[in-house]
C-alpha positions in Angstrom: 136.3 90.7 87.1 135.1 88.0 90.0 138.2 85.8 90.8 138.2 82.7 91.9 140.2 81.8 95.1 141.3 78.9 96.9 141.5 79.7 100.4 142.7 76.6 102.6 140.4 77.3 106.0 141.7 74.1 108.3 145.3 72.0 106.8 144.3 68.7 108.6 140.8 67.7 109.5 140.7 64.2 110.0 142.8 61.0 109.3 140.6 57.9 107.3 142.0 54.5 107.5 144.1 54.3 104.8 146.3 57.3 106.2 145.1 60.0 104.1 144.8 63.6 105.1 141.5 65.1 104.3 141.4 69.2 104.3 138.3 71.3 104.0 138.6 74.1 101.1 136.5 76.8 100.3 136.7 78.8 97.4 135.4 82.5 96.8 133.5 84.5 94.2 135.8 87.7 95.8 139.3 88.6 97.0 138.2 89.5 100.4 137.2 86.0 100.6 133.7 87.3 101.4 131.6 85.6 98.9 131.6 81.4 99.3 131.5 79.9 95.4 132.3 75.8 96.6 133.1 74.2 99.9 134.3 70.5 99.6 137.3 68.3 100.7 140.6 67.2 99.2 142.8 64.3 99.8 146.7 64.9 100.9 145.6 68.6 100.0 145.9 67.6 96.3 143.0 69.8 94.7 142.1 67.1 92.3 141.5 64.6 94.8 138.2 66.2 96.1 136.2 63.6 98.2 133.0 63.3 100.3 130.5 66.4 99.6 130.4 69.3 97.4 128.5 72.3 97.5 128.3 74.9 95.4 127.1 78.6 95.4 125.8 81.5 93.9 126.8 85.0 94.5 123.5 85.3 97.1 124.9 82.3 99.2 121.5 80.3 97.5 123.2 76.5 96.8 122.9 75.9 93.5 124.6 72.1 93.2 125.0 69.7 96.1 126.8 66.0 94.7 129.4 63.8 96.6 132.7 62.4 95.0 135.1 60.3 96.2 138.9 60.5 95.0 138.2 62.8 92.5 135.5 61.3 90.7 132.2 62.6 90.4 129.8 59.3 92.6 126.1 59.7 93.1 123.6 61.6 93.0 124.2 65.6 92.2 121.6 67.8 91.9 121.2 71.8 90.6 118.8 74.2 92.0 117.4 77.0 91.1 117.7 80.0 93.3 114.5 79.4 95.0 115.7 76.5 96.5 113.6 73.9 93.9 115.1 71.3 92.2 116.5 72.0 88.8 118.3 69.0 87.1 119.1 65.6 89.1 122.0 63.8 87.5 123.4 60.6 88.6 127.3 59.1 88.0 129.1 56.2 88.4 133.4 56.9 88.7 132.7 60.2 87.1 130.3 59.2 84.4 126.8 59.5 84.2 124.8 56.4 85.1 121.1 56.4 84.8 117.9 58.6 84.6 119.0 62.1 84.4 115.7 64.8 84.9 115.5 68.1 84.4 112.1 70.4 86.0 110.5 73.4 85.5 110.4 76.0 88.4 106.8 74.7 89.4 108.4 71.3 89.7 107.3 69.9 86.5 109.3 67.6 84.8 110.5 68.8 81.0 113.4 66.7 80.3 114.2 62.6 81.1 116.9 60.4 80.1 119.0 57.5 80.7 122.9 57.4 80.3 125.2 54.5 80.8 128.7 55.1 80.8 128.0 58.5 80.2 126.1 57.5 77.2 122.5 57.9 76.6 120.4 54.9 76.4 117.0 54.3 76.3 114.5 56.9 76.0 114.9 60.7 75.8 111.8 62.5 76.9 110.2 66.3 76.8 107.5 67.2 78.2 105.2 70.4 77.9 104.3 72.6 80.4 101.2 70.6 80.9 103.1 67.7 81.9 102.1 65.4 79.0 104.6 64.1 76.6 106.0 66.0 74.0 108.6 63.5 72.6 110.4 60.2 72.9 113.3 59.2 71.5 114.9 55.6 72.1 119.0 55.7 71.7 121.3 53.3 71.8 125.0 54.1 71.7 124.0 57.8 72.3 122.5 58.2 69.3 118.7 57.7 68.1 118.0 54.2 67.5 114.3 52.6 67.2 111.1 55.0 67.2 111.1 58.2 67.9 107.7 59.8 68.6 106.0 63.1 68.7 102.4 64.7 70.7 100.5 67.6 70.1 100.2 69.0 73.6 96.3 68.0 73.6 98.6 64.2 74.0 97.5 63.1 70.6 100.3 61.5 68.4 102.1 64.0 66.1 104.4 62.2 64.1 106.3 58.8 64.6 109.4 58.0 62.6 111.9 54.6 63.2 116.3 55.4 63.5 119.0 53.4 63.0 122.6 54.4 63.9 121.6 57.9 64.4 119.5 58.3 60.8 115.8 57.7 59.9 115.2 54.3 58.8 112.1 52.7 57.6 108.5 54.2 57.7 107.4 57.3 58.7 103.9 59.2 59.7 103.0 62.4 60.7 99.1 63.0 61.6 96.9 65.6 62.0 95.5 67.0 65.6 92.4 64.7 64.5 94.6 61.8 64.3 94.0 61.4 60.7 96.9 60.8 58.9 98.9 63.5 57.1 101.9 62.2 55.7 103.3 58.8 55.1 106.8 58.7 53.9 109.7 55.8 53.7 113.6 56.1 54.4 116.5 54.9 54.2 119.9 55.9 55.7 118.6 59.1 56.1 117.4 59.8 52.8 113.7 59.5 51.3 113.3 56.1 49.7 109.9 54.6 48.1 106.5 55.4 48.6 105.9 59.1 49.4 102.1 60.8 50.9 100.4 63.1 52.0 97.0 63.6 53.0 94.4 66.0 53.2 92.3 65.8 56.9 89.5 64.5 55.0 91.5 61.8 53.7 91.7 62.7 50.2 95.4 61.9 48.5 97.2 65.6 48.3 100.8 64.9 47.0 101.7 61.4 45.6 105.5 60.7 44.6 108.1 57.9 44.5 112.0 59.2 45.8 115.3 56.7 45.1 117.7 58.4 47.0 116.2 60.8 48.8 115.4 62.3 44.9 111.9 62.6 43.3 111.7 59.6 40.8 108.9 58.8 38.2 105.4 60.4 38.2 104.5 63.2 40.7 100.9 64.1 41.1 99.0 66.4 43.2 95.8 66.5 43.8 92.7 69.5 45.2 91.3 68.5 48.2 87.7 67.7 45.8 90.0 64.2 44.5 90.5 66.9 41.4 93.9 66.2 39.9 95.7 69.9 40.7 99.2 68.9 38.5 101.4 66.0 36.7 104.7 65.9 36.5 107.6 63.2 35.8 110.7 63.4 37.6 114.3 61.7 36.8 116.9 61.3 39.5 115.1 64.8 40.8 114.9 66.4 38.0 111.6 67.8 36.0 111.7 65.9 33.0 109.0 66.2 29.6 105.6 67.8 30.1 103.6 69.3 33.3 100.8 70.0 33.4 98.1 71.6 35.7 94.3 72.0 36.7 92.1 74.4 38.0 90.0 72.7 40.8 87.2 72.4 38.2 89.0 70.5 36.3 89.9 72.7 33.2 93.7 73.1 31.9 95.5 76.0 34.1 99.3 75.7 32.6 101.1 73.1 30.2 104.9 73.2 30.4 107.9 71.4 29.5 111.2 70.4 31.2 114.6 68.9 30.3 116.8 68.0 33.0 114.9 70.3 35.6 115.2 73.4 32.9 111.9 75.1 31.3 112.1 74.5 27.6 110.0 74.8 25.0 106.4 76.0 24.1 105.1 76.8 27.6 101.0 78.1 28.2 98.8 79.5 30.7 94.9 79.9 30.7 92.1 81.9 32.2 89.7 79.8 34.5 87.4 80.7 30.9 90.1 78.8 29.1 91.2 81.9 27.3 94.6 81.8 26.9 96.6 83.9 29.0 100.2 83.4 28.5 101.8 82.2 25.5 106.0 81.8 26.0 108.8 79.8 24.5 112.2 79.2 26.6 115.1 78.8 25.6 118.8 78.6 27.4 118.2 76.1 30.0 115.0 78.0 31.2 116.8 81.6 31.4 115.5 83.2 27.8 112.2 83.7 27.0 109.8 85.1 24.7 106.5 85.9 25.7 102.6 87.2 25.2 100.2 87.7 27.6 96.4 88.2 27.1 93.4 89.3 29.2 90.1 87.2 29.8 88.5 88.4 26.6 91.7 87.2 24.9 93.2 90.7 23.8 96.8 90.9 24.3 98.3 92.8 27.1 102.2 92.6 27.1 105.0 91.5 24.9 108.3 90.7 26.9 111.7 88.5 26.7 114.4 87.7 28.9 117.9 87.3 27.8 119.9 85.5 30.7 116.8 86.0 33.5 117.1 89.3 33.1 114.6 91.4 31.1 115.7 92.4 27.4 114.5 93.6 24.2 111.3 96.0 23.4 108.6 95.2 26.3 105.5 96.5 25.1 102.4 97.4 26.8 98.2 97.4 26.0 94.6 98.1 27.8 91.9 95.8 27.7 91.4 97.3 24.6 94.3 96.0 22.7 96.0 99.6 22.6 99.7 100.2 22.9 100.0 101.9 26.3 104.3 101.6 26.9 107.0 100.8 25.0 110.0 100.2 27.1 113.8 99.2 25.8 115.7 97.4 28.1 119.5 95.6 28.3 121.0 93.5 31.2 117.6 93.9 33.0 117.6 97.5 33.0 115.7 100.1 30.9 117.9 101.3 28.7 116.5 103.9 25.9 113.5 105.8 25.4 110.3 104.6 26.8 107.5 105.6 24.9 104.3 106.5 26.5 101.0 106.7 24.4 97.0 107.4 24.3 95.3 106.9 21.4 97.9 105.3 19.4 99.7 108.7 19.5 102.8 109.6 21.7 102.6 111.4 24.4 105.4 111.4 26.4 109.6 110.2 26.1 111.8 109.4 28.7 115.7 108.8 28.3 117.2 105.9 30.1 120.7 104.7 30.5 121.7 102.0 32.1 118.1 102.4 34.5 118.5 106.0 35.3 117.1 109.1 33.4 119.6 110.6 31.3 118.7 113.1 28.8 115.7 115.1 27.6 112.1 114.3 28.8 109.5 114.9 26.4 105.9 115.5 26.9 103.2 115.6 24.1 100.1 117.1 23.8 97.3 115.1 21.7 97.5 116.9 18.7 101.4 115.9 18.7 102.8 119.4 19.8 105.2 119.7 22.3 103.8 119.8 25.7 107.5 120.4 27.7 111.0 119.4 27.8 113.0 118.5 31.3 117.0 117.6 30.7 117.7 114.9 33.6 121.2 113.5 34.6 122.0 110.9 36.8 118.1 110.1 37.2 117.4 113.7 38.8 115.9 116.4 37.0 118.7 118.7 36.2 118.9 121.3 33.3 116.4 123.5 31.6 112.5 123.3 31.8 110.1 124.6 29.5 106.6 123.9 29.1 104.6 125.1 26.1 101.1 126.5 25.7 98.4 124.6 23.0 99.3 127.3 20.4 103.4 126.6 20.9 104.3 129.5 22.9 106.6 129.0 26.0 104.3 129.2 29.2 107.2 128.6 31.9 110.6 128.3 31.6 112.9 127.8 33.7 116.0 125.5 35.5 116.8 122.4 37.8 120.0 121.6 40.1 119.4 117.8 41.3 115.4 118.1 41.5 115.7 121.7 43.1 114.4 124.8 41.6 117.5 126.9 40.6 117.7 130.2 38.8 115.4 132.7 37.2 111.9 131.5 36.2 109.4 133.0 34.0 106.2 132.6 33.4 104.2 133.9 30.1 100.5 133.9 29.0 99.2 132.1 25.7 100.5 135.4 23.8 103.7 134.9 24.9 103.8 138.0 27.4 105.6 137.8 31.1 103.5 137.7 33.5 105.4 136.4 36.3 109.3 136.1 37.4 111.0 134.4 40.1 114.4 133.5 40.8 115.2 130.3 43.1 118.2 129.0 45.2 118.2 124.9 45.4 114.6 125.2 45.6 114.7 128.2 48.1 112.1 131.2 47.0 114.3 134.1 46.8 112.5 137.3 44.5 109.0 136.5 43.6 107.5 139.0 41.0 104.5 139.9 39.5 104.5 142.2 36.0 101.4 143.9 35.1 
């Protein structure tokens, strides 16, 4: 670990008027005392009192901070620099404190950072720049907090957004504009919380949200608009809550959803249409927005799906259709998880079952052929096929059979032609060919 040392080069230098000793100190990075970190001097060789210049050092020998004090206190200018040489920060102080412009600079010498402090506090503006050397930001403090306008640039130097403080919060109007310098948002506030009048814009001008907040809450009508001047959605809000009906457009106008709300909760009849205006979703909540029972059609206005939620969380029969208005899936489900037998079908007729519990396959698989025979069984545990599989020919007859270990072949399988007669064996080890056979 570097150590810093304090290693006392000359005990008595010189002897000012007042009758003070002044000793020259230099401290070290190193315990060989090869490596310079400060040199400065101190007053009756008490290291607190460090007066006239200080330098400090890297582990190069580059300076890195130059500054004068004078009993102690930090008086003057001090500056950093960057290894280079260049001027990093310029800071100036007054008995220790900072008084005045403070900058900080780039490498290249640009400035990115200006200030003002007076006893030790800023005051005035605080500026950024960006690398381009134009203005990125102003803030006016007072008391070392914002206080006033505080503005943003784009770095093309056009104004970005302008907003007033008092005592460190926003207060008043604010705007935020476009690259264009059309306006983009026009919003009021008070104590640091939206209050009044609240806007924004599209670049063409067109209104795009229009609101009123108490509070810093949405309060009264909320509407929103397509960048056409179409209205996109109404809404009423109370203390910042959805309250009564929303509704919504397409941007050609026709009705895209009609909802209702009680204190910020979904409740009620709630629909969604097609672009065509065909119906698409037909629901009804229930339980402060988290149950729901629902339909959903296609374009043509056949239905699709039946569903509900219990608690947010899927429940009930969910059931399945094509285009064509034909069952397709049934699936069970508690707590959000499938919990069961799903039910697959073609035709109207099923074709395949699958055992759920709790989400995972548990059980025996079923498949189906279309004239309702069995088309194979799998046992699964623990979502894995595990247990005995057999699959059956058109006419009935076993065509393989054989068994799982944890969706590994395990075990003796055979195979069997539609009469029923072996054709092939084969015996597996966790999915591992060991014996294949052929019989003639």
């Amino acid at each position: 670990m570097i150590r810093c040392l304090y290693f006392l080069l000359t005990l008595l230098v010189t002897h000012n008027l007042l009758g003070q000793d002044s000793s020259r100190i230099i401290t070290y990075y190193d315990l060989d005392q090869s490596i310079p970190k400060e040199t400065f001097l101190v007053l009756n060789n008490d290291s607190s009192l460090v007066d006239g210049d200080y330098v400090k050092f890297n582990l190069a020998g580059d300076t890195i901070v130059k500054g004068t004090f004078n009993s102690g206190q930090k008086e003057g200018l001090f500056t950093n620099y960057f290894e280079d040489g260049k001027i990093q920060r310029t800071t100036f102080y007054k008995n220790n404190l900072r008084e005045g412009v403070t900058k900080i600079f780039e490498k290249d010498g640009r400035i990115i950072q200006q200030v003002t402090f007076i006893n030790d506090t800023i005051q005035g503006n605080l500026d950024l720049y960006y690398p381009n050397g134009k203005l990125k930001s102003s803030t006016a403090f007072k008391n070392g907090k914002p206080d006033g306008l505080v503005v943003y640039y784009y770095e093309s130097g056009n104004k970005q957004e302008e907003i007033y403080y008092a005592n460190g919060k926003p207060n008043g109007q604010s705007k935020k504009y476009f690259e264009s310098g059309k306006l983009n948002i026009e919003a009021y506030y008070k104590n640091g919380l939206l209050e009044g009048n609240f806007t924004t814009y599209f670049e063409n001008g067109q209104i795009e949200i229009q609101t009123v907040n108490k509070g810093g809450k949405k309060t009264g009508s909320f509407k929103q608009f397509y960048e056409n001047g179409q209205l996109k959605s109404s809404a009423n809000y109370v203390k910042g809550y959805l309250t009564n009906e929303v509704f919504s457009y397409f941007e050609n106008g026709n009705l895209k959803t009609e909802n209702n709300y009680d204190k910020g909760y979904q409740k009620g009849v709630y629909k969604e249409y097609h672009e065509n205006k065909q119906l698409k979703i037909n629901a009804k909540f229930s339980n402060k927005g988290r149950d729901k029972e629902s339909e959903e059609y296609n374009t043509n206005g056949t239905l699709i799906l039946k569903s509900s939620l219990k608690e947010g969380k899927k429940a009930g029969i969910w059931s399945y259709y094509d285009n064509s208005g034909a069952l397709t899936i049934i699936e069970p489900y508690e707590l959000g998880k499938i919990h069961g037998i799903r039910k697959s079908f073609k035709k109207e007729t099923v074709i395949k079952e699958e055992p759920y519990v709790r989400g995972k396959k548990e059980g025996i698989e079923k498949g189906y052929l279309e004239n309702g025979k069995i088309a194979y069984e799998q046992v699964y545990a623990k979502d894995k096929q595990h247990g005995n599989y057999v699959k059956y020919h058109k006419n009935g007859k076993k065509e393989i059979a054989g068994k799982f270990i944890r969706n590994e072949k395990h075990g003796n399988w055979s195979y069997r032609d539609k009469k029923g007669r072996l054709i092939k064996e084969e015996k597996y080890q966790f999915g591992k060919l060991i014996t294949p056979e052929s019989v003639n």
